[in-house]
C-alpha positions, 0 to 999 in steps of 0.5 A: 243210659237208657230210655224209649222213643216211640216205638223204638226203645234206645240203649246207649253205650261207648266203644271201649278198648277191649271192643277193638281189634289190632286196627282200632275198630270194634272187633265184628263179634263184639257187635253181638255182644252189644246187641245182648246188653240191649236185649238185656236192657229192653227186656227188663224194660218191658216187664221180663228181666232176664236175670229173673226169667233163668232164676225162676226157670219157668221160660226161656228165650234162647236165641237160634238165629243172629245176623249182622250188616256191618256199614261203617267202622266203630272205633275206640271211644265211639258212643253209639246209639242201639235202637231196639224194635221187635221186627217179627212177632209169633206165637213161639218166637220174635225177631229183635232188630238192632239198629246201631247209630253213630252220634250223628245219626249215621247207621254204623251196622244192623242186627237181628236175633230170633228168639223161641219160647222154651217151656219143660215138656208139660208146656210143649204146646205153650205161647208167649206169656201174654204180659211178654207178648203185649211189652213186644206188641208195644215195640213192633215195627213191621207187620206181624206173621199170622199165629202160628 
């Protein structure tokens, strides 16, 4: 289930099975896993789907930073709430930042990627796409760094 509240779009998931690790709780590297399928989700909801971004080849976004704050265990059949907010916006680059809520509300762990445009060589000098630039604008939750 996905949907958007204010400026934070949320993305909703249950812990499964094969999150775990021998003690029942989500194995640490799986929370990145969790935070793709988010990105996934919001970013198909802003316009930019990334299945389509790789099959048309035009841009890409890789991500060349991930970071994690682990507060409180996920087990097995835990269902979490992602919400999903851009924390940094660049002219090449943006930060997501990932906020991972128990149903309850209590902050089980946090996350942040990077991501930076990647364009062939004739676009070296490019920025982000501006329909891409203004879904993310729509997301923002902290203030944004100066055009580099």
């Amino acid at each position: 289930m996905i949907h958007t509240t204010g400026l934070a779009f949320q993305y909703h998931y249950r812990i499964r099975l094969h999150d775990t690790d021998a003690a029942g709780r989500l194995f640490f590297a799986h929370l990145f896993r969790h935070a793709q399928d988010a990105l996934e989700a919001f970013m198909e909801h802003i316009g930019y789907p990334i299945d389509a971004m790789l099959r048309d080849g035009e841009i890409l976004l890789p991500l060349t930073h991930a970071e994690a704050d682990y507060r409180r265990p996920m087990r097995h059949g835990d269902r979490v709430r992602v919400e999903v907010q851009v924390e940094d916006l660049r002219r090449r680059s943006f930060a997501i930042g990932y906020r991972f809520l128990s149903e309850a509300g209590e902050e089980m762990a946090t996350a942040r990627t990077i991501h930076v445009l990647v364009t062939d060589e004739v676009h070296v000098g490019e920025s982000l796409p501006e329909a891409l630039r203004a879904g993310l604008m729509s997301h923002v939750i902290a203030r944004t760094q100066p055009m580099e």
